[in-house]
C-alpha positions in Angstrom: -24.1 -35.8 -31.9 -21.3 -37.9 -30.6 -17.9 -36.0 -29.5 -16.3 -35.4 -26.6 -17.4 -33.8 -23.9 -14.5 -31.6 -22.1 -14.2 -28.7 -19.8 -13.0 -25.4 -21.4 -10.9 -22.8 -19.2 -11.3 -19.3 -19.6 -11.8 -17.5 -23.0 -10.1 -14.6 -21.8 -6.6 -16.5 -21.1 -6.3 -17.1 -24.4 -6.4 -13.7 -25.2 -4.2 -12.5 -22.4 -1.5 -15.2 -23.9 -1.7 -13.9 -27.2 -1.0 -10.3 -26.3 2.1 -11.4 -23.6 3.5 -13.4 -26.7 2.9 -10.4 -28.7 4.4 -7.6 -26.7 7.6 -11.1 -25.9 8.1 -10.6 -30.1 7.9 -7.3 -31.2 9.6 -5.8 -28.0 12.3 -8.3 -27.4 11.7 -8.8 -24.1 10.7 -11.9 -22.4 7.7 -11.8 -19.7 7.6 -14.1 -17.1 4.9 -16.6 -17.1 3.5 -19.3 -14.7 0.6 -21.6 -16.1 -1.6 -23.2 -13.7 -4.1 -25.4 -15.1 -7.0 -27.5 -13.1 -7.1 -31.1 -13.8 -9.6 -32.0 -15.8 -9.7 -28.8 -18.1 -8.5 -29.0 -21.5 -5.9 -26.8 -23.1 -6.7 -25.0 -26.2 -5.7 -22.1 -28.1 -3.0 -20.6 -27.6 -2.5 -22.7 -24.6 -2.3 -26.2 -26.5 0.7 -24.1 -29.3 2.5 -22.2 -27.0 5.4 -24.5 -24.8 4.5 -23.4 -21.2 4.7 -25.9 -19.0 1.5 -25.9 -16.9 1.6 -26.9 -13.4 -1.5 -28.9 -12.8 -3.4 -28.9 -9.8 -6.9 -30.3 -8.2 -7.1 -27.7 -5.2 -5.8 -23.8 -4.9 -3.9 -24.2 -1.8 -1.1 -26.3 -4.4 -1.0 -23.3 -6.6 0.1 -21.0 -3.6 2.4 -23.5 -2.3 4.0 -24.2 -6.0 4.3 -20.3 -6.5 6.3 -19.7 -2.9 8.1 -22.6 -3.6 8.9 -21.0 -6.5 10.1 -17.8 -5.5 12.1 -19.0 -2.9 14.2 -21.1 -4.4 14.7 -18.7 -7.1 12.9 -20.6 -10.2 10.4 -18.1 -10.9 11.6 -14.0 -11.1 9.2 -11.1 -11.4 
């Protein structure tokens, strides 16, 4: 069969999105969230609906340095 050929991210984010957006409606309260996606990996789901910005990387050491970044400069509360 023809198609394209991707690679897929975890099932189980999709899930853990799903239940934060959830609890974010029905409680009225908003949960911070940080998206980090690896280049190369498709977004779908809940990921590909939901308006979350990812931050896209190709090695972990950028995702530690975007998520101090972050929190020092006050963008990103827990």
């Amino acid at each position: 069969m023809g198609g394209s050929k991707h690679t897929r991210g975890s099932v189980w984010i999709e899930q853990e999105i799903a239940i934060a957006a959830f609890l974010t409606q029905t409680r009225n309260h908003e949960i911070p969230v940080l998206l980090y996606t690896k280049k190369g990996i498709e977004r779908e789901g809940a990921r590909e609906q939901l308006k979350l910005n990812p931050f896209e990387f190709e090695n972990e050491s950028e995702v530690l340095a975007d998520f101090l970044s972050r929190l020092k400069n006050h963008t990103f509360k827990c």
